[in-house]
PAKOLLUM-223520 format. One record per residue: residue number from 1; residue in one letter; z negated, y, x of N, C-alpha, C, O, CB in turn. Coordinates in nm, 4 decimals, decimal comma. Atoms other than C-alpha are relative to their C-alpha. Glycine has a CB too. Example, Ala and Ser with C-alpha at 12.3 -4.5 7.8 and 13.67 -1.06 7.14 Angstrom:
<atoms>
<n: 1 | res: a | n_zz: 0,0000 | n_yy: -0,1190 | n_xx: 0,0890 | ca_zz: -0,7800 | ca_yy: -0,4500 | ca_xx: 1,2300 | c_zz: 0,0000 | c_yy: 0,1200 | c_xx: 0,0900 | o_zz: -0,0665 | o_yy: 0,1181 | o_xx: 0,1936 | cb_zz: -0,1246 | cb_yy: 0,0027 | cb_xx: -0,0992>
<n: 2 | res: s | n_zz: 0,0060 | n_yy: -0,1190 | n_xx: -0,0820 | ca_zz: -0,7140 | ca_yy: -0,1060 | ca_xx: 1,3670 | c_zz: -0,0730 | c_yy: 0,1090 | c_xx: -0,0770 | o_zz: -0,0899 | o_yy: 0,2198 | o_xx: -0,0261 | cb_zz: 0,1415 | cb_yy: 0,0462 | cb_xx: 0,0414>
</atoms>
This chain:
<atoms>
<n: 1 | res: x | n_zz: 0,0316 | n_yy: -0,1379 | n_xx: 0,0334 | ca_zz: 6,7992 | ca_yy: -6,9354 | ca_xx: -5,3324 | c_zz: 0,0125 | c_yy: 0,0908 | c_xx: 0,1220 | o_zz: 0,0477 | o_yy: 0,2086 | o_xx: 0,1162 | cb_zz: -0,1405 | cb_yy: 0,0092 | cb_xx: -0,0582>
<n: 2 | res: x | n_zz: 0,0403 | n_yy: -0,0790 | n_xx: -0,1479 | ca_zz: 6,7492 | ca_yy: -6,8111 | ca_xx: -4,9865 | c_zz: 0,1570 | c_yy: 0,0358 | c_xx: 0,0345 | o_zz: 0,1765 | o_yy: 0,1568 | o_xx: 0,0456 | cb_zz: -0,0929 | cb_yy: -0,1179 | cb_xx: 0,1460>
<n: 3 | res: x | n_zz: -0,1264 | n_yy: 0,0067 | n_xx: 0,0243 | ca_zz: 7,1478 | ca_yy: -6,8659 | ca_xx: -4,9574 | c_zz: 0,0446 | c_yy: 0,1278 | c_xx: -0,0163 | o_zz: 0,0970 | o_yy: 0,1983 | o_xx: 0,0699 | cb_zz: 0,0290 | cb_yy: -0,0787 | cb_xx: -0,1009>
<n: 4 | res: x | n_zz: -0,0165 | n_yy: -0,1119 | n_xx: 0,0152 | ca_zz: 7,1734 | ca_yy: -6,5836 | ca_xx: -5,1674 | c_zz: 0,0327 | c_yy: 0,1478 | c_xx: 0,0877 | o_zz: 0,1383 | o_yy: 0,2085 | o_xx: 0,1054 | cb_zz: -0,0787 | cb_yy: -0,0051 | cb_xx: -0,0488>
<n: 5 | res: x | n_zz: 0,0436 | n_yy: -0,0765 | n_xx: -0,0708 | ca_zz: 7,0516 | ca_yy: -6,3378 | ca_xx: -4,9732 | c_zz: -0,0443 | c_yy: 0,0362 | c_xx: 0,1655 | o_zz: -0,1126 | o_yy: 0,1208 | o_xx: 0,2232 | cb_zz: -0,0597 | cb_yy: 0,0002 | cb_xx: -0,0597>
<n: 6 | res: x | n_zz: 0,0008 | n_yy: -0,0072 | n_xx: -0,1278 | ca_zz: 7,1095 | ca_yy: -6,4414 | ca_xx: -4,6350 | c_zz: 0,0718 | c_yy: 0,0510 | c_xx: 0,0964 | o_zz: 0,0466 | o_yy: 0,0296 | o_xx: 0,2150 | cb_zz: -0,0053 | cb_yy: -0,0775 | cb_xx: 0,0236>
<n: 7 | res: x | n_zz: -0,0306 | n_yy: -0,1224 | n_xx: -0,0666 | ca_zz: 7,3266 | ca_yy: -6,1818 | ca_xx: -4,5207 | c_zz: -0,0104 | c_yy: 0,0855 | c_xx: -0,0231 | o_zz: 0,0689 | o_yy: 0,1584 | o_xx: 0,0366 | cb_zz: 0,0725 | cb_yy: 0,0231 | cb_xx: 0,0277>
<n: 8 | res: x | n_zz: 0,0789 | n_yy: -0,1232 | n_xx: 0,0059 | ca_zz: 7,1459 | ca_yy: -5,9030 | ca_xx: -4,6433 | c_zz: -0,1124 | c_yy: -0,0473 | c_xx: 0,0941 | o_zz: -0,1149 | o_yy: 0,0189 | o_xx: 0,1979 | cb_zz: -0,0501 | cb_yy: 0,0484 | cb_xx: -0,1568>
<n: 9 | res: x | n_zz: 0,1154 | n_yy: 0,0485 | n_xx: -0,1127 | ca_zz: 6,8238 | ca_yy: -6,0961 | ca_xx: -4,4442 | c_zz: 0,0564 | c_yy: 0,0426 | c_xx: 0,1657 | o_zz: -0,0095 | o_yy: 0,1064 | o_xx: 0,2478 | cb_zz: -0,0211 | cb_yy: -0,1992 | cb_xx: -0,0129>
<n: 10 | res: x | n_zz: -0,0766 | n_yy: -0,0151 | n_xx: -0,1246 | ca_zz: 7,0918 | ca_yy: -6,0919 | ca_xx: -4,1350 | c_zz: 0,0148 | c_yy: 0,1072 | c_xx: 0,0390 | o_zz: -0,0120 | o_yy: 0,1460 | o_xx: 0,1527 | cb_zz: 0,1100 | cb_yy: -0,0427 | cb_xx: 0,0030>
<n: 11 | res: x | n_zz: -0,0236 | n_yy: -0,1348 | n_xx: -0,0643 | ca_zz: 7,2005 | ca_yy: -5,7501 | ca_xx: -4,1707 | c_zz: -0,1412 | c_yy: 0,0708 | c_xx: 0,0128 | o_zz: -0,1430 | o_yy: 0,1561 | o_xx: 0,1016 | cb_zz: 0,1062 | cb_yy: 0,0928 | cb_xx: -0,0910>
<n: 12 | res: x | n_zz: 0,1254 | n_yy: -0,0914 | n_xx: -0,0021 | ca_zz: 6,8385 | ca_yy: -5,6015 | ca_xx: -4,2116 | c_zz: -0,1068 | c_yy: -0,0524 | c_xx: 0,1151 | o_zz: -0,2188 | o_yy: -0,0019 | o_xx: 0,1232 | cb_zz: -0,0755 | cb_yy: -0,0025 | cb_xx: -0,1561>
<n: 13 | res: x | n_zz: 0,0496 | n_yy: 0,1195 | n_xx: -0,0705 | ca_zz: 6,7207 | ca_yy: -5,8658 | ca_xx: -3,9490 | c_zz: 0,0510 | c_yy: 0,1063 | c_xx: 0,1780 | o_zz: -0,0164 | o_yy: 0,1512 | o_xx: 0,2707 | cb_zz: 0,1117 | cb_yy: -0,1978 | cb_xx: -0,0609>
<n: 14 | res: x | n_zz: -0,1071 | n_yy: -0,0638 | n_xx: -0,0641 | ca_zz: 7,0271 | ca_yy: -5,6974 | ca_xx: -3,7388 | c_zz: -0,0314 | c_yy: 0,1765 | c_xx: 0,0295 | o_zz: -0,0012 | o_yy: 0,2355 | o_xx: 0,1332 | cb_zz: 0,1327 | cb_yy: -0,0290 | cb_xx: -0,1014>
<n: 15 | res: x | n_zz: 0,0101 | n_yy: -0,1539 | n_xx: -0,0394 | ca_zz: 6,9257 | ca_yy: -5,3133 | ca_xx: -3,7766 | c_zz: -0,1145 | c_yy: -0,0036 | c_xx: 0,0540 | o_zz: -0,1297 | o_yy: 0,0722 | o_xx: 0,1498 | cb_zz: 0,0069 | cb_yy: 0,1124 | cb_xx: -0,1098>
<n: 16 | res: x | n_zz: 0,1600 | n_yy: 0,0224 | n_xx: -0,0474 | ca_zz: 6,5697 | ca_yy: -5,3999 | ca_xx: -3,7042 | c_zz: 0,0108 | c_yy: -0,0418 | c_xx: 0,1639 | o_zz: -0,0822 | o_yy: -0,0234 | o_xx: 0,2424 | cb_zz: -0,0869 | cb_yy: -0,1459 | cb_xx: -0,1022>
<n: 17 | res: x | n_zz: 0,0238 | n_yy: 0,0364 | n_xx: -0,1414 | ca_zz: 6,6382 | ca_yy: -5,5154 | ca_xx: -3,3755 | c_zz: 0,0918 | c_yy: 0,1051 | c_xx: 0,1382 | o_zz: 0,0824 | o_yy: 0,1216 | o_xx: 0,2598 | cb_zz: 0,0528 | cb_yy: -0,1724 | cb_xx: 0,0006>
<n: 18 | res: x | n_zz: -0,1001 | n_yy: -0,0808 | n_xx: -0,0849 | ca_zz: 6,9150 | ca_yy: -5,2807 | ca_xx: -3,2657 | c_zz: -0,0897 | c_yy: 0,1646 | c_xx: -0,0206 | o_zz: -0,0934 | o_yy: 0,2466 | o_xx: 0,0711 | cb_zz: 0,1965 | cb_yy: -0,0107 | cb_xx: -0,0790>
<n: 19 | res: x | n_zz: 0,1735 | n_yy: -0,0889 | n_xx: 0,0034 | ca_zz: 6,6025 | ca_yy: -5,0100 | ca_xx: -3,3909 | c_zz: -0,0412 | c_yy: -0,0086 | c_xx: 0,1170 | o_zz: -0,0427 | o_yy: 0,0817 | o_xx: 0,2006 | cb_zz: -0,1368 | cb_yy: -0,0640 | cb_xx: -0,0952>
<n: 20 | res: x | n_zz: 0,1001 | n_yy: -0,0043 | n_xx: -0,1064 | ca_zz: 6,4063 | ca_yy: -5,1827 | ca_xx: -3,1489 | c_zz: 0,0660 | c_yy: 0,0181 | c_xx: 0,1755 | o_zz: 0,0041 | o_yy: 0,0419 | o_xx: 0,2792 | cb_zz: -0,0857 | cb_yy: -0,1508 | cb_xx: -0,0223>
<n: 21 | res: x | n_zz: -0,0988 | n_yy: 0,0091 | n_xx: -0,1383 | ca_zz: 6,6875 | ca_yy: -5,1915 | ca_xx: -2,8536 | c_zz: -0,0330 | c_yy: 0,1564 | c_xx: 0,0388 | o_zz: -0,0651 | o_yy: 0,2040 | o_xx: 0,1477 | cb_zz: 0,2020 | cb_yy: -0,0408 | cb_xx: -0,0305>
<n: 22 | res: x | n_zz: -0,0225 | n_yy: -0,1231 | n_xx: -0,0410 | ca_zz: 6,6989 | ca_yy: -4,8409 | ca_xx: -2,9182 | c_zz: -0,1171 | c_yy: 0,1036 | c_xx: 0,0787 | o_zz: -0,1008 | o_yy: 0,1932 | o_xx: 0,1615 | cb_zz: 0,0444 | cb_yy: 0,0522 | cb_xx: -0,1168>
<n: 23 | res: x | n_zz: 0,0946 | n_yy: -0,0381 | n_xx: -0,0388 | ca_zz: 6,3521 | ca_yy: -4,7592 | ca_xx: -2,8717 | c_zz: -0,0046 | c_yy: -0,0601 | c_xx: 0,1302 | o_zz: -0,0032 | o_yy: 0,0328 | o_xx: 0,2109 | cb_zz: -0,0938 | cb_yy: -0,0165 | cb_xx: -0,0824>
<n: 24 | res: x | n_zz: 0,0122 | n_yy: 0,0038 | n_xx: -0,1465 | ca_zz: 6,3307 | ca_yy: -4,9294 | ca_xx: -2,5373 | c_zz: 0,0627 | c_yy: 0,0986 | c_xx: 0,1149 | o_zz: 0,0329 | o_yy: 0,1511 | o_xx: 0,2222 | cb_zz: 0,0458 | cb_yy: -0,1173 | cb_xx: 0,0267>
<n: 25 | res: x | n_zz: -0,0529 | n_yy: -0,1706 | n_xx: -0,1356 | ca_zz: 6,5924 | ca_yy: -4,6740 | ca_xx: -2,4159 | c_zz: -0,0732 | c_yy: 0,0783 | c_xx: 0,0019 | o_zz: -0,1316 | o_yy: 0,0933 | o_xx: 0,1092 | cb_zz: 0,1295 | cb_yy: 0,1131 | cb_xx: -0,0210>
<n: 26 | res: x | n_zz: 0,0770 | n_yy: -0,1273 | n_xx: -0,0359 | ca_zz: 6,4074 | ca_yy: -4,3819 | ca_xx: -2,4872 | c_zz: -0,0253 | c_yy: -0,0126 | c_xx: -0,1684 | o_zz: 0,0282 | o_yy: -0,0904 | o_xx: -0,2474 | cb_zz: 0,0923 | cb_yy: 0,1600 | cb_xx: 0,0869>
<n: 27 | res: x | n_zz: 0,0492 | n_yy: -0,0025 | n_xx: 0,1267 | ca_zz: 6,2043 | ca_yy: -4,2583 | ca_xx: -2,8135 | c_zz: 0,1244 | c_yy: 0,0900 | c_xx: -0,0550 | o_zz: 0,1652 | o_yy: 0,0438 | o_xx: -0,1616 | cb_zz: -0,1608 | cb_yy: 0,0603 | cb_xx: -0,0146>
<n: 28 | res: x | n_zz: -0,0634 | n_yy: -0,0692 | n_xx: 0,0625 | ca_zz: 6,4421 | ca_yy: -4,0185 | ca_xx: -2,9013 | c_zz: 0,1306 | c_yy: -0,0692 | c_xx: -0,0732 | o_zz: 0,1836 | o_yy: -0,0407 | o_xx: -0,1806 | cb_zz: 0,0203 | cb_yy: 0,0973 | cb_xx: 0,0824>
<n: 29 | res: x | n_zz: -0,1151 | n_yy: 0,0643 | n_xx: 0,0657 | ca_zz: 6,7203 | ca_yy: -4,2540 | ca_xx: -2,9425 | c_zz: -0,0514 | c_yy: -0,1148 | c_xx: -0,0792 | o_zz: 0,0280 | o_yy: -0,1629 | o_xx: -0,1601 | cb_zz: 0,1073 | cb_yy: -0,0472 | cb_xx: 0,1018>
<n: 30 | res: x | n_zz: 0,0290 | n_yy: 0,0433 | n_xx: 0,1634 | ca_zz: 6,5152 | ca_yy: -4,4675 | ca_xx: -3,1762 | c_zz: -0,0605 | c_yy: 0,0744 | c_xx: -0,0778 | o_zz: -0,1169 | o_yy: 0,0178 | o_xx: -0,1715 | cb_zz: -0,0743 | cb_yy: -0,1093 | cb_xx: -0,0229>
<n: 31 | res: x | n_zz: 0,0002 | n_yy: -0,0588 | n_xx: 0,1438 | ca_zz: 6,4449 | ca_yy: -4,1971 | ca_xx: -3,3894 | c_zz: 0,1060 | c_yy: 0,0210 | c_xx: -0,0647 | o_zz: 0,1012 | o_yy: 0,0221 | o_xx: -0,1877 | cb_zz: -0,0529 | cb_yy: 0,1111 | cb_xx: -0,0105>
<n: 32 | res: x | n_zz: -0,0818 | n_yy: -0,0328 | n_xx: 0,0567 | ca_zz: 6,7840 | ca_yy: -4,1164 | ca_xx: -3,4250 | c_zz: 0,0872 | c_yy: -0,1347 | c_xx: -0,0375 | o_zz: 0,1972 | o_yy: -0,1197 | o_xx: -0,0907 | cb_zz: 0,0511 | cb_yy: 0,1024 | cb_xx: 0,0690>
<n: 33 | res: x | n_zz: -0,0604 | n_yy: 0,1389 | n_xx: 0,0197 | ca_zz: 6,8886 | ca_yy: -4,5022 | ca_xx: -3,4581 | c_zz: -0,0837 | c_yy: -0,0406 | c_xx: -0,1478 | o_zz: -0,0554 | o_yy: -0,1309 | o_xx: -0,2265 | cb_zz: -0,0353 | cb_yy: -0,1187 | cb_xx: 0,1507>
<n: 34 | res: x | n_zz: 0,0874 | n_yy: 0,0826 | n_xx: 0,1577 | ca_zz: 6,6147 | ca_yy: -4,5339 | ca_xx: -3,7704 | c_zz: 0,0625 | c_yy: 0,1368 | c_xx: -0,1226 | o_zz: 0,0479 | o_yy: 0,1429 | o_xx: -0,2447 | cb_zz: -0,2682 | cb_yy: -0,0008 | cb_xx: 0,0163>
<n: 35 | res: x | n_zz: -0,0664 | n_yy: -0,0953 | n_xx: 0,1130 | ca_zz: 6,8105 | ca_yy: -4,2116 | ca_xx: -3,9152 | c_zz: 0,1150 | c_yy: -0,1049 | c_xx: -0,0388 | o_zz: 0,1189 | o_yy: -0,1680 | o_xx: -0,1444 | cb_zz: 0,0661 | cb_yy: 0,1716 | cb_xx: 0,0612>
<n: 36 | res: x | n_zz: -0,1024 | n_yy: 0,0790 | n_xx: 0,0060 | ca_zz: 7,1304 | ca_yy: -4,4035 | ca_xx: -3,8446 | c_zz: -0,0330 | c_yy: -0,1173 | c_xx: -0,1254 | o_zz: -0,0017 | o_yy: -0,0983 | o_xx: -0,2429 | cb_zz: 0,0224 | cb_yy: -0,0575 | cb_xx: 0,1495>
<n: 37 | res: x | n_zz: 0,0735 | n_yy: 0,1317 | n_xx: 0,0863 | ca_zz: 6,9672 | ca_yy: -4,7539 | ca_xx: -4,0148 | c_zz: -0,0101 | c_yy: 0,0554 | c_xx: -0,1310 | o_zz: 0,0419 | o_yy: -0,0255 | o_xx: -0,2078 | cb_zz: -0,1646 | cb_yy: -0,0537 | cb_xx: 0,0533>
<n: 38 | res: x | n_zz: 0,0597 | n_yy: -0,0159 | n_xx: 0,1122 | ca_zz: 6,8518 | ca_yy: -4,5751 | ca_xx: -4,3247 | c_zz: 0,1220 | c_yy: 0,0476 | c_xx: -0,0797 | o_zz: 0,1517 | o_yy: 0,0176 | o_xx: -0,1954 | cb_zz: -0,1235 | cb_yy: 0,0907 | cb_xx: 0,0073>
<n: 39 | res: x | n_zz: -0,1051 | n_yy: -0,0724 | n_xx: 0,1068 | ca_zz: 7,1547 | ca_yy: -4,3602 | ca_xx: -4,4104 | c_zz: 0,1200 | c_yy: -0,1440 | c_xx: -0,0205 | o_zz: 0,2060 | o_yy: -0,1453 | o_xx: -0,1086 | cb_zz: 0,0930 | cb_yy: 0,1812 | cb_xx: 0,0891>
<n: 40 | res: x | n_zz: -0,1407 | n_yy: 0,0911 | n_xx: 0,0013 | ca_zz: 7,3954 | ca_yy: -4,7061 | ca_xx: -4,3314 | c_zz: -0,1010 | c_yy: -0,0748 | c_xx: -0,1107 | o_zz: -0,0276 | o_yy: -0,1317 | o_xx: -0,1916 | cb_zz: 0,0763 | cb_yy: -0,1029 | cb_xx: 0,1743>
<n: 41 | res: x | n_zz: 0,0347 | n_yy: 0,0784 | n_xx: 0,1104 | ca_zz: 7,1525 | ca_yy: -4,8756 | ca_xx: -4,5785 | c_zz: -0,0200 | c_yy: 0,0428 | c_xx: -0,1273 | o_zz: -0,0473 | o_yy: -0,0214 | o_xx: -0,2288 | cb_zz: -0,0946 | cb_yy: -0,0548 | cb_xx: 0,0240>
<n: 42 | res: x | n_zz: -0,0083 | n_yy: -0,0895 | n_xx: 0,1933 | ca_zz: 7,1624 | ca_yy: -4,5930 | ca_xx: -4,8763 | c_zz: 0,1099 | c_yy: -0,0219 | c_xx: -0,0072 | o_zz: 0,1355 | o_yy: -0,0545 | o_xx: -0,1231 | cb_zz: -0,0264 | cb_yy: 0,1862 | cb_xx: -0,0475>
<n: 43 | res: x | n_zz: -0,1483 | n_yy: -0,0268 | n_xx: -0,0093 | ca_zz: 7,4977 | ca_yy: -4,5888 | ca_xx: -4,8187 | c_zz: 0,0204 | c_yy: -0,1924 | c_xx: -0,0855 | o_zz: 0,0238 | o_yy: -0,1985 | o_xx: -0,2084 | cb_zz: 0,0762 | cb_yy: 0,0442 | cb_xx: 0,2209>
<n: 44 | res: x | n_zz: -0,0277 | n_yy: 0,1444 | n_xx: 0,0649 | ca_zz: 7,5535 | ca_yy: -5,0202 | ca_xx: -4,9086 | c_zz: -0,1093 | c_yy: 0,0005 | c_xx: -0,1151 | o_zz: -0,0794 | o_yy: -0,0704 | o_xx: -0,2112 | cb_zz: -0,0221 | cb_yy: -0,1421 | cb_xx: 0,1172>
<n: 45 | res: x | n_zz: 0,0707 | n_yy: 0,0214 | n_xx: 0,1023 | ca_zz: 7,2800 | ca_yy: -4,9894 | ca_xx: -5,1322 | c_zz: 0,0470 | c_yy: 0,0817 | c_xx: -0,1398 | o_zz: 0,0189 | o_yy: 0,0255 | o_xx: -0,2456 | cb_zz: -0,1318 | cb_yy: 0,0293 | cb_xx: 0,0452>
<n: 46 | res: x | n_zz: -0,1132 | n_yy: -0,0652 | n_xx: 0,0755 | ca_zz: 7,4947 | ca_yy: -4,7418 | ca_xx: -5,3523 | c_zz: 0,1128 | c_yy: -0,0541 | c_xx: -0,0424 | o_zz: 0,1547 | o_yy: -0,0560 | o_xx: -0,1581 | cb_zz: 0,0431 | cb_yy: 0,0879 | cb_xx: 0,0586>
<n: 47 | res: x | n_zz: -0,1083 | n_yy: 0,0825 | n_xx: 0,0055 | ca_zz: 7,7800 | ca_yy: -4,9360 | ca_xx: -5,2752 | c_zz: -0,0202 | c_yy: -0,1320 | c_xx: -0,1218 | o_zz: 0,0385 | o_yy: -0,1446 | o_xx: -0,2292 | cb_zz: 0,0182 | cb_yy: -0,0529 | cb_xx: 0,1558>
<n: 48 | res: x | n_zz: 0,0863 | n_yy: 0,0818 | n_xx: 0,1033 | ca_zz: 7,5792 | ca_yy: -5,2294 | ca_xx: -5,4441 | c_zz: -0,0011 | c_yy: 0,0333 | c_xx: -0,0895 | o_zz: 0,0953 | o_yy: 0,0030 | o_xx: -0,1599 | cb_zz: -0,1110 | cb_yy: -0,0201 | cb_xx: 0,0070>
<n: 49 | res: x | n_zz: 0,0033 | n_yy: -0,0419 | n_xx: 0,1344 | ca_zz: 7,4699 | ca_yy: -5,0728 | ca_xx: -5,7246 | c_zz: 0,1139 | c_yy: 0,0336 | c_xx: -0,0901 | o_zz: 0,1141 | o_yy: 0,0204 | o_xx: -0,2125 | cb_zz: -0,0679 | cb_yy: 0,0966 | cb_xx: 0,0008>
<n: 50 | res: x | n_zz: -0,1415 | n_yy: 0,0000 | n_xx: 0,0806 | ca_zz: 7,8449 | ca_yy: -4,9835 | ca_xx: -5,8032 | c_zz: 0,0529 | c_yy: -0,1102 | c_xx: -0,0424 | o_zz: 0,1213 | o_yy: -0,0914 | o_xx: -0,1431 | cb_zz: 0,1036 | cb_yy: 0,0496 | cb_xx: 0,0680>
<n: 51 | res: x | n_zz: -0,0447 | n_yy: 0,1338 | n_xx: -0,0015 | ca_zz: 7,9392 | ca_yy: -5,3283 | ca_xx: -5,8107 | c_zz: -0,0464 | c_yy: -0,0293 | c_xx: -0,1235 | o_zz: 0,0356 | o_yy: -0,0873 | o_xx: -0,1947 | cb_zz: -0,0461 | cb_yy: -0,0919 | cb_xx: 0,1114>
<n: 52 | res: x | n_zz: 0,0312 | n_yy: 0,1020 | n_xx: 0,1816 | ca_zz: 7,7827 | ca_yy: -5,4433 | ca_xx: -6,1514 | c_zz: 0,0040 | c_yy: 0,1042 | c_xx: -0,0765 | o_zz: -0,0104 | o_yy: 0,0921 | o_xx: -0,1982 | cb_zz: -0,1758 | cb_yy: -0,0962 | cb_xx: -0,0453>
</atoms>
């Protein structure tokens, strides 16, 4: 089962940490890295939903 869904786990695994990279630079560039993250994940999550 896990199978499934183990590169969505990867990619969300993946923004979460490049989030947190960003915040170590400075705050400003992880706020604008959790804009980034959210719109690249409406964006496949749309994509998704077209699919079936």
């Amino acid at each position: 089962m896990v199978w499934k869904f183990f590169d969505v786990i990867c990619f969300l695994a993946a923004i979460g940490f490049a989030i947190w990279g960003f915040f170590l630079l400075s705050f400003t560039a992880g706020i604008f890295s959790i804009a980034v993250g959210l719109v690249l994940l409406g964006y496949l999550a749309e994509r998704i939903a077209n699919l079936q």
